[in-house]
C-alpha positions, 0 to 999 in steps of 0.5 A: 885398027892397029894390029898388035905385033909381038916377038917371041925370041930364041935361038930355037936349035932345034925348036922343041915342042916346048917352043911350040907350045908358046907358038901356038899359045901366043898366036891365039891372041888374034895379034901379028907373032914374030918368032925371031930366031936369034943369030948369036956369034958367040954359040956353035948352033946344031942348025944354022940361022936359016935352017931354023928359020925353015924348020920354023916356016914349015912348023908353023905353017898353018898359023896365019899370023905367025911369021919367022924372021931371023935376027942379030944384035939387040932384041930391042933394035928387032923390035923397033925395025917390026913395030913390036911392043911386046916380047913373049919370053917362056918359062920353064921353071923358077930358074929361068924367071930370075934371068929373064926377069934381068933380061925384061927389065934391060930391055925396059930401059932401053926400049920404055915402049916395050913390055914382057909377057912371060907364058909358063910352059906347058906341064907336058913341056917343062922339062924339055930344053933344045939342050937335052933334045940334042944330047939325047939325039946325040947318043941315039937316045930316044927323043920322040915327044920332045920335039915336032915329027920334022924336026925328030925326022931332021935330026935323025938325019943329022946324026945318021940315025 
């Protein structure tokens, strides 16, 4: 029997507990789970490709079917090179649904293979991006239930708080 492998792709800088969330949701489907943490040339990331995917290994230790890899290029080439058929995308708001809907519909036509699945985040999360996680750590705001206790541990650290 053929095990269904999905990719849940981002940059994850830094993963929130919105991306956890997803995870953890995602994984529940008894599949193989690909989170794919983009390397993306034309971004200045907080934390480099390898972090991430660190931060990501450690987050998601106790998921058996949950592995971390990173990627460039185009997200249909990663998932031709994992065998994935579907993309889990999260959606915070209506917002993010015209963009990611284009994004979908891109990668249909390259790739017919492969389908979208978009989960709505959680209401606790809707309002968390990895953006505001950082500019609140910046200016020693308080971030504590934005994020995972390590990554709260690891940009305190990062910005010497």
């Amino acid at each position: 029997m053929n095990t269904l492998t999905a990719v849940y792709p981002g940059s994850f800088d830094p993963p929130t507990n919105g991306h956890m969330d997803i995870i953890e949701r995602a994984a529940s489907f008894n599949g193989r789970l690909i989170v794919g943490v983009l390397a993306n040339p034309s971004k200045s990331p907080l934390f480099s490709v390898e972090e991430r995917v660190e931060l990501l290994k450690e987050l998601t230790k106790d998921i058996p079917n949950v592995e971390i890899s990173s990627f460039s290029g185009l997200l249909v080439d990663f998932c031709r090179k994992v065998g994935a058929r579907i993309v889990i995308r999260g959606l915070r708001a209506v917002t993010d649904f015209e963009f990611e809907f284009q994004m979908a519909l891109t990668n249909k036509t390259m790739s017919p293979e492969l389908e979208t699945l978009f989960m709505p985040t959680s209401t606790d999360y809707v309002w968390i991006s990895s953006s505001v996680v950082k500019e609140v750590a910046m200016f020693d705001g308080e971030f504590e239930g934005m994020v995972p206790k390590l990554i709260k541990d690891v940009l305190d650290k990062k910005f010497n708080r």
